[in-house]
C-alpha positions in Angstrom: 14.8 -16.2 5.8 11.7 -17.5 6.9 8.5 -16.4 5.8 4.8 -16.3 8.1 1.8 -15.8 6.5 -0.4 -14.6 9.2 -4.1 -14.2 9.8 -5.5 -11.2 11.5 -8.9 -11.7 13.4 -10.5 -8.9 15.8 -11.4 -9.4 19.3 -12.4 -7.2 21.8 -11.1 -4.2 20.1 -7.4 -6.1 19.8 -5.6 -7.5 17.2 -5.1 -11.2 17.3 -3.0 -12.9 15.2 -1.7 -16.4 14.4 1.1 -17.6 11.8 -0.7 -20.2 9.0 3.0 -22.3 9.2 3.5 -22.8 12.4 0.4 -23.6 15.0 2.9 -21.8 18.1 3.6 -18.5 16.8 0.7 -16.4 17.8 -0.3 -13.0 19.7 -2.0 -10.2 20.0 -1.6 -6.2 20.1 -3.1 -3.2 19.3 -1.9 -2.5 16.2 -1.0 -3.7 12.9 2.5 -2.7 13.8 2.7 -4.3 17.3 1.3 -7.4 15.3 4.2 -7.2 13.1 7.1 -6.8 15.9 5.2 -9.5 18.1 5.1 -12.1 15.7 8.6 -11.7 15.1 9.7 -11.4 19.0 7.4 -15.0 19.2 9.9 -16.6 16.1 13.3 -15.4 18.3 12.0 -16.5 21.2 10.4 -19.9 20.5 12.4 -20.9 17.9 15.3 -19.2 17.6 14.3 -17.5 14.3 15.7 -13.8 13.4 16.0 -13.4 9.7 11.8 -13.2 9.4 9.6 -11.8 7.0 6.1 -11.1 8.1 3.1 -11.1 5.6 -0.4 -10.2 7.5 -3.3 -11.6 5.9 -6.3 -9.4 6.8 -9.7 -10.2 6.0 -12.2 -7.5 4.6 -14.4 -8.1 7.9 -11.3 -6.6 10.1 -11.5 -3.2 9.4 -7.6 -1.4 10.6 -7.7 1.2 12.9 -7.0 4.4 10.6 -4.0 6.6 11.9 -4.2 9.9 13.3 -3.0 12.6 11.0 -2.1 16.0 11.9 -2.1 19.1 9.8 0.9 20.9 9.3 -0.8 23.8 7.5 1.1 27.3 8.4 -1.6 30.1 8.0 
């Protein structure tokens, strides 16, 4: 398994995002989510790489988009 510790930055309302091991795995999306399955899509595609675990490093500056909730209260 390989492992990418990845740094999240924001730009322009996007995530962007860029793997600390390896300089060529980077994109962008918008969500933490969409970070997640892009970075590994980049691994399969570049290198080949299936078996990957993704670990986002996010600093305190990028503030994540809070999800939507619904309320499911019956009255």
């Amino acid at each position: 398994m390989t492992v990418y510790h990845v740094i999240v930055e924001r730009e322009d309302g996007w995530y962007v995002a860029r793997a600390l091991e390896d300089a060529s795995v980077f994109t962008q999306g918008q969500s933490l989510d969409e970070i997640t399955e892009n970075i590994r899509e980049v691994a399969d595609l570049l290198h080949g790489k299936r078996d990957v675990q993704v670990e986002l490093i996010i600093p305190p500056a990028v503030k994540p988009k809070r999800r939507k909730t619904t309320s499911s209260r019956s009255r």
